[in-house]
C-alpha positions as CSV (number, residue, x, y, z in Angstrom):
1,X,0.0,0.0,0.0
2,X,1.4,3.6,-0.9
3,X,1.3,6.5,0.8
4,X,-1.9,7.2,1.8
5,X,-3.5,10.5,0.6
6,X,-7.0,12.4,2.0
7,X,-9.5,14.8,0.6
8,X,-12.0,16.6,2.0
9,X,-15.5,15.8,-0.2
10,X,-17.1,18.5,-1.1
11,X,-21.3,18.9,-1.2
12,X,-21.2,18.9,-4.9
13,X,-19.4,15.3,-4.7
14,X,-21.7,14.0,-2.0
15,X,-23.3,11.3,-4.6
16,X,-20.2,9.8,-4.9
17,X,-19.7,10.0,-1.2
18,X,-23.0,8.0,-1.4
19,X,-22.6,5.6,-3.9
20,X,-18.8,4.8,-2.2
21,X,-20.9,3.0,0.9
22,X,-21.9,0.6,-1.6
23,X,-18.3,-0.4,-2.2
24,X,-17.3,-1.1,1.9
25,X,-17.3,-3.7,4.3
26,X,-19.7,-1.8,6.5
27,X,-21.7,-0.5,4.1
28,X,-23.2,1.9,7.4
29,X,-26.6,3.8,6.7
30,X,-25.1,6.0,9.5
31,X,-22.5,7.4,7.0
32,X,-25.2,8.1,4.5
33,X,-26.1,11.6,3.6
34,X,-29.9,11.2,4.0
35,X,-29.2,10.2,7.5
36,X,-27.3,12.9,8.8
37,X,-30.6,14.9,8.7
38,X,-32.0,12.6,11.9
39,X,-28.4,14.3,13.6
40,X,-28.1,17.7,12.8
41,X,-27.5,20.3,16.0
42,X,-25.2,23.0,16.0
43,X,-22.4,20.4,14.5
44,X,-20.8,21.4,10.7
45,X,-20.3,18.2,9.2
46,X,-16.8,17.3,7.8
47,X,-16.5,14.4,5.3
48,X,-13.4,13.0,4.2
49,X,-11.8,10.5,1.4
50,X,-8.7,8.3,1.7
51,X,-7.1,7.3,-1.0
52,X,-4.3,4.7,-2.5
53,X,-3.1,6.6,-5.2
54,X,-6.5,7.1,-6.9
55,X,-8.4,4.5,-5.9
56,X,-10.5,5.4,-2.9
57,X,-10.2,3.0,0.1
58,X,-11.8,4.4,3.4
59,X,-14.2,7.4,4.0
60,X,-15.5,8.7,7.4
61,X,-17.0,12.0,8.9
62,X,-17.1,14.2,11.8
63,X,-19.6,16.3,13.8
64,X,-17.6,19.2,14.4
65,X,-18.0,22.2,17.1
66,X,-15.5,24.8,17.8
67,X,-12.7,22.5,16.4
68,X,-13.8,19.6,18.2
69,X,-15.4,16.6,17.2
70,X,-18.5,15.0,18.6
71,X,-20.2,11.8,18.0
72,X,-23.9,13.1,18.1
73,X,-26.8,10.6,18.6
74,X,-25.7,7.9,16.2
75,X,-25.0,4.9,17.3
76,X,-21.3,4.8,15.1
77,X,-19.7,7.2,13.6
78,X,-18.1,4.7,11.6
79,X,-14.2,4.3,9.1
80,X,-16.2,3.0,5.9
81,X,-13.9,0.5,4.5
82,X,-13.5,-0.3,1.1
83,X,-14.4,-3.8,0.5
84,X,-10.9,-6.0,-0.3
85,X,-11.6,-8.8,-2.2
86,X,-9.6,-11.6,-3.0
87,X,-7.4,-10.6,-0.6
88,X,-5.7,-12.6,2.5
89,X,-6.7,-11.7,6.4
90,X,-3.1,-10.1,6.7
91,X,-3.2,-8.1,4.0
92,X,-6.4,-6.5,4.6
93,X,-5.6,-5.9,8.4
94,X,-2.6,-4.4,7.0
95,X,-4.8,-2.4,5.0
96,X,-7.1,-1.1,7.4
97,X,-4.0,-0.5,10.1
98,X,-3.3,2.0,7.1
99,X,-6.0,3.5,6.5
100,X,-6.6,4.0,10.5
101,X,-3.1,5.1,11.0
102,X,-4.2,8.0,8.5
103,X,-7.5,9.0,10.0
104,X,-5.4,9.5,13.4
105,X,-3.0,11.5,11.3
106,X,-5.8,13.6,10.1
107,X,-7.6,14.2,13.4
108,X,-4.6,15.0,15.4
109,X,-3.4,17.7,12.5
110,X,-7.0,19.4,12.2
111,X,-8.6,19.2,15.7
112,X,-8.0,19.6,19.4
113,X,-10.1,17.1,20.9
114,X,-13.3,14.8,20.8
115,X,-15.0,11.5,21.2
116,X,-16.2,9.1,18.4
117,X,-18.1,5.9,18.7
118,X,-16.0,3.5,15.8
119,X,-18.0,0.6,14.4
120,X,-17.7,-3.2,14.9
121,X,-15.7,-3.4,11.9
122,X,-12.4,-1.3,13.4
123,X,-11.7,-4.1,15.9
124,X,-8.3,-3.8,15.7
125,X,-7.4,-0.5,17.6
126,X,-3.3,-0.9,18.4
127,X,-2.8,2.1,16.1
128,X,-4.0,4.6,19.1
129,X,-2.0,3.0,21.0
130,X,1.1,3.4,19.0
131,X,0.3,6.8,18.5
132,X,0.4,7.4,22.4
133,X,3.4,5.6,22.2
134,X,5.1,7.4,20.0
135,X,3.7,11.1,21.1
136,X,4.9,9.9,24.8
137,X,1.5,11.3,25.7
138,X,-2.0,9.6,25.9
139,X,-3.9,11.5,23.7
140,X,-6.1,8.8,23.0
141,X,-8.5,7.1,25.6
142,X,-10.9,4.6,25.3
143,X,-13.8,6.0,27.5
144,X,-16.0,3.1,26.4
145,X,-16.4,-0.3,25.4
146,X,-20.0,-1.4,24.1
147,X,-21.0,-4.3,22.3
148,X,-24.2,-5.4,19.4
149,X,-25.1,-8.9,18.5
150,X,-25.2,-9.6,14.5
151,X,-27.4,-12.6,13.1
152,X,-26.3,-14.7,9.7
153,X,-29.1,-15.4,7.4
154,X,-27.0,-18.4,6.3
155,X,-28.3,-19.9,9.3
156,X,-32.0,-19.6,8.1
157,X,-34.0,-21.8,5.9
158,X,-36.2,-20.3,3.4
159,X,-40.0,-20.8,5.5
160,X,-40.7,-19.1,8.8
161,X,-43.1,-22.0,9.7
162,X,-40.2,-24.3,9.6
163,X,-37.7,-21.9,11.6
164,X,-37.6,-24.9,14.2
165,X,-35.0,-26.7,12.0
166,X,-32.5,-23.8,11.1
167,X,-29.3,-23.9,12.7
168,X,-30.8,-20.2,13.6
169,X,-32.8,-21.8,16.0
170,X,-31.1,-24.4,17.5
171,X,-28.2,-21.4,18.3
172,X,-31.0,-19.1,20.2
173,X,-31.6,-19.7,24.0
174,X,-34.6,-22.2,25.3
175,X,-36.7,-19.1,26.4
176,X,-36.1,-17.2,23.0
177,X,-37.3,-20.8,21.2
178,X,-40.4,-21.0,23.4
179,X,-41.1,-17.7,22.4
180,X,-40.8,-17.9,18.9
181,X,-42.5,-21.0,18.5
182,X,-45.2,-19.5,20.7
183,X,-45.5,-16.3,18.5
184,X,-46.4,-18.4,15.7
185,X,-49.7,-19.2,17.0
186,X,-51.2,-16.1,17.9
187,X,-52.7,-15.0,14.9
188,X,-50.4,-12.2,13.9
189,X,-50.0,-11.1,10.3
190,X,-47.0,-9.3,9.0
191,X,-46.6,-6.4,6.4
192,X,-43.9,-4.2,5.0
193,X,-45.7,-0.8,4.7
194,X,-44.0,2.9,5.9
195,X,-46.6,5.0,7.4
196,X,-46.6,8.0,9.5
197,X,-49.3,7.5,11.7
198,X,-48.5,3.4,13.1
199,X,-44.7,4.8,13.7
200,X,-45.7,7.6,15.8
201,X,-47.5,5.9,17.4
202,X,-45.4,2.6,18.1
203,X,-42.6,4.9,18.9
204,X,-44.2,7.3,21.9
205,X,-46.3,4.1,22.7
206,X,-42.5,2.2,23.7
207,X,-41.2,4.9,25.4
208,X,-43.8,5.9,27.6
209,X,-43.5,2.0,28.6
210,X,-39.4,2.9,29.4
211,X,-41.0,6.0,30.9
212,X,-39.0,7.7,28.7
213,X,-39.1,10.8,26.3
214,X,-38.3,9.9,22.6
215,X,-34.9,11.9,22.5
216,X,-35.1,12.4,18.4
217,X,-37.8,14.4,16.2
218,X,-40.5,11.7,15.5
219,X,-41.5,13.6,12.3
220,X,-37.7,14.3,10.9
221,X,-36.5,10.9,11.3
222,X,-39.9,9.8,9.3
223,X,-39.4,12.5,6.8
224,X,-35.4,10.9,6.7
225,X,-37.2,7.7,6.3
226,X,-39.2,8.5,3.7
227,X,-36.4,9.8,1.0
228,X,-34.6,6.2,2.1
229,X,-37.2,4.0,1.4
230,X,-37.5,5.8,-2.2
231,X,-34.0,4.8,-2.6
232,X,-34.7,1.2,-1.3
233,X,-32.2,2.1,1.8
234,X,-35.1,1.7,4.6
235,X,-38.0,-0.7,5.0
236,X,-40.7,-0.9,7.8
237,X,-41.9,-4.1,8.8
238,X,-45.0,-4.4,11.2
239,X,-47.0,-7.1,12.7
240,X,-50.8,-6.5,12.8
241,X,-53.6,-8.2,14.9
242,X,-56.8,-8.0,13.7
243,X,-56.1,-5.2,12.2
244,X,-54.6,-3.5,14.6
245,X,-50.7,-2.7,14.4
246,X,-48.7,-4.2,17.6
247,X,-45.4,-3.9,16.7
248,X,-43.0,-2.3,14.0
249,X,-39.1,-2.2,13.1
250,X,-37.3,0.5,11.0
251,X,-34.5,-1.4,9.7
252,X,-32.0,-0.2,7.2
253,X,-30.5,-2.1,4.2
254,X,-27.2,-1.5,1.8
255,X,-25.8,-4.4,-0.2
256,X,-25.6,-7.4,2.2
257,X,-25.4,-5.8,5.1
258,X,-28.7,-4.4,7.5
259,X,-29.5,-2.7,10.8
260,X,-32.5,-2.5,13.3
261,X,-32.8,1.4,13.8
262,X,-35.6,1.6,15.7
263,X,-39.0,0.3,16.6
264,X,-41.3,-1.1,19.5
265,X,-44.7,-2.3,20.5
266,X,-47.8,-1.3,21.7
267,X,-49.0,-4.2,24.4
268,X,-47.1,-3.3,28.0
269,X,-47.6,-7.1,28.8
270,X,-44.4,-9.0,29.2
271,X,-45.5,-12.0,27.9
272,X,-46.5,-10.3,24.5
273,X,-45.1,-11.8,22.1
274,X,-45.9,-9.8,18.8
275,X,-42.4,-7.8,19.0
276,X,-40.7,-11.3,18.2
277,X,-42.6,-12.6,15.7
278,X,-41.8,-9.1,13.9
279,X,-38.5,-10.1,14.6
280,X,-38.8,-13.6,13.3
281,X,-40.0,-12.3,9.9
282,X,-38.2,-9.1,9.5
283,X,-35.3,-11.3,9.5
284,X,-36.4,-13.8,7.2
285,X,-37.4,-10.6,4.6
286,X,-34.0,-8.9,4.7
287,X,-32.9,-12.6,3.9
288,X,-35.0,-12.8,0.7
289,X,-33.4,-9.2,0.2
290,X,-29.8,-10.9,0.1
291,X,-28.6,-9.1,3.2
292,X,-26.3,-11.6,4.8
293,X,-25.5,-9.8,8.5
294,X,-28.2,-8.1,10.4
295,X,-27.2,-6.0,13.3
296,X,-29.4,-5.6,15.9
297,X,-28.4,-2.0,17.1
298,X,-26.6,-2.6,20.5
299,X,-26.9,-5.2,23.6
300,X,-26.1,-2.8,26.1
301,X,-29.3,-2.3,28.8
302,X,-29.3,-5.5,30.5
303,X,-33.4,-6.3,30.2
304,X,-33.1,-5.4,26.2
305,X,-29.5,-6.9,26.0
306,X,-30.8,-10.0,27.4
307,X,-33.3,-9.8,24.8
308,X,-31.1,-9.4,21.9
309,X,-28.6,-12.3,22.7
310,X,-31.3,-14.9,22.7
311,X,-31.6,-14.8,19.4
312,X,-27.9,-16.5,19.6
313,X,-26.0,-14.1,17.2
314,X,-22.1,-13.6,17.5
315,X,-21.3,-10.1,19.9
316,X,-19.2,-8.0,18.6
317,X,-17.1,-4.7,20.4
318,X,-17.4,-1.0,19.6
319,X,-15.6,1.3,20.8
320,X,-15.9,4.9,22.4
321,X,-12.7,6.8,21.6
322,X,-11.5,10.2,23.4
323,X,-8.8,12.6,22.2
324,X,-7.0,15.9,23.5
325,X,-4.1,16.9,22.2
C-alpha cells in the first residue's frame, strides 16, 4: 500500500460520497447523507476520502463544534472500508491498520479534541495505542467499550413455519425458542408498509412504557425515512392483529449488510409476544433481500440486552474513543 492521501468531499461530490458506501465492508446507513438529517445540531459536518493513489479506500465524517469533534446521537460514527476482495486476512488488516493510521493523522493535525463511537468493523485499535506511544502522551482514551449482536441469514432456511429446523434456532436460547414458536400461533400477520401514523404511534407508545421521552424528532427521522425508502435504503416491517398494528421495526439495508434502527410495540404485557414474531419475519425478509448480516443495534441495557442475545448471534465490540491533544 502507498502512501496514503485524504481529501476533503465536497457537497457537490456528495453522490459519490454515497454511492462509495456501496463499495465497503460496513456499508453503514449512519454514514449516508440522508441520514445525517436525523443528527443535525449546531455540528458542521466534515467528510473526508482516503485514498491509494487514486483509488478510494476508506471514508469517514465528523460532527464538528468549535474545532472539536463529537459523535452526536448515532450509534457509530463509523471508518467505511472499502471492500478487499480476493485478498488474505493479513493483508487486509494491513490495510485497514493503514487506513486507520491516516485517519489519526488527520484528526490530530485538524482538531483539538473529541470522542467518536468507531464501528464493529475497526476491531483492531493498536494504532491509538502506538500513537500514544510514539507522542509519549495519551492522547487517546478509550472511555467506552459497548457491544451489538449480528445474526447470519446463512443460518436460516427459506420458510418461517419451519424456523424450528435452522441452525438459527437451535443457536438461540430455550426461552427465546419457546417464544418464537409460541408467536407463531397467535394469529399475527405481518406487512412491510411505511406510514406515519403506526410509527408515531409505536414509537411514543415504547417509550412511555421505558417512561422515557423519545430523544429524536419523531416527524424528521420519518421525513429521513421517507427519501430512504424511495432509494430502497429503509424498509418498515409491522406485525398486525386484527387489524390493529402491535409492533414495527425500521431497519436499514445497503448491499448485504442491514440494521435494526428503531422500533417497539404497543402491548405493555411482558408475555406479549408480537415484537418477536416481527423479529422472526423481519429477519427472514432482509434474507429474501440478500442481506447476509443483520445488526441488531446494541446489547447494552441489561433487560433489552438479554433480549437481543437470545436470538444467539455472534457479539461484537465498539468502541468509544477520546482525544485531546
Amino acid at each position: 500500500m502507498a502512501d496514503l492521501i485524504f481529501k476533503e468531499v465536497k457537497i457537490k461530490d456528495i453522490s459519490i460520497w454515497d454511492n462509495f458506501l456501496n463499495e465497503t465492508e460496513n456499508a453503514n446507513i449512519f454514514s449516508h447523507s440522508y441520514f445525517e438529517k436525523i443528527n443535525i445540531k449546531d455540528y458542521k459536518i466534515k467528510r473526508y476520502f482516503i485514498y491509494d493513489g487514486k483509488e478510494i479506500v476508506a471514508s469517514f465524517k465528523l460532527n464538528l463544534k468549535n474545532k472539536s469533534i463529537y459523535n452526536g446521537n448515532l450509534l457509530y460514527s463509523p471508518i467505511n472500508y472499502k471492500n478487499f476482495k480476493n485478498q488474505n486476512k493479513s493483508k487486509i488488516l494491513q490495510k485497514k491498520g493503514a487506513i486507520l493510521k491516516k485517519f489519526i493523522e488527520i484528526i490530530t493535525k485538524s482538531f483539538n479534541k473529541g470522542n467518536f463511537y468507531l464501528d464493529y468493523n475497526t476491531s483492531d485499535i493498536r494504532e491509538f495505542d502506538w500513537y500514544n506511544f510514539d507522542k509519549k502522551k495519551k492522547i487517546f482514551s478509550f472511555d467506552e467499550i459497548k457491544y451489538t449482536t449480528i445474526l447470519d441469514t446463512s443460518k436460516l432456511n427459506h420458510d418461517y413455519l419451519n424456523i424450528s429446523k435452522t441452525i438459527f434456532f437451535k443457536d438461540c436460547s430455550e426461552r427465546t425458542r419457546r417464544q418464537i414458536k409460541k408467536s407463531l400461533d397467535q394469529n399475527y400477520e405481518f406487512k412491510e408498509d411505511l406510514n406515519f401514523n403506526d410509527y408515531e404511534k409505536i414509537i411514543k407508545k415504547t417509550f412511555k412504557r421505558q417512561k422515557k421521552k423519545a430523544d429524536f424528532n419523531i416527524k424528521q427521522n420519518f421525513k429521513v425515512f421517507e427519501k430512504l425508502h424511495e432509494k430502497k435504503l429503509i424498509r418498515m416491517y409491522k406485525t398486525f392483529k386484527n387489524n390493529e398494528i402491535q409492533a414495527l421495526m425500521v431497519v436499514a439495508i445497503i448491499n448485504d449488510n442491514s440494521i435494526f434502527i428503531n422500533g417497539g410495540r404497543i402491548s405493555d404485557r411482558s408475555d406479549d409476544l408480537s415484537f418477536t414474531f416481527n423479529l422472526i419475519n423481519s429477519f427472514y425478509r432482509v434474507k429474501d433481500l440478500g442481506v447476509k448480516k443483520f445488526d441488531l443495534e446494541g446489547i447494552n441495557s441489561p433487560k433489552r440486552g438479554s433480549y437481543k442475545t437470545g436470538f444467539g448471534g455472534d457479539i461484537y465490540p465498539y468502541y468509544n474513543i477520546k482525544f485531546k491533544k
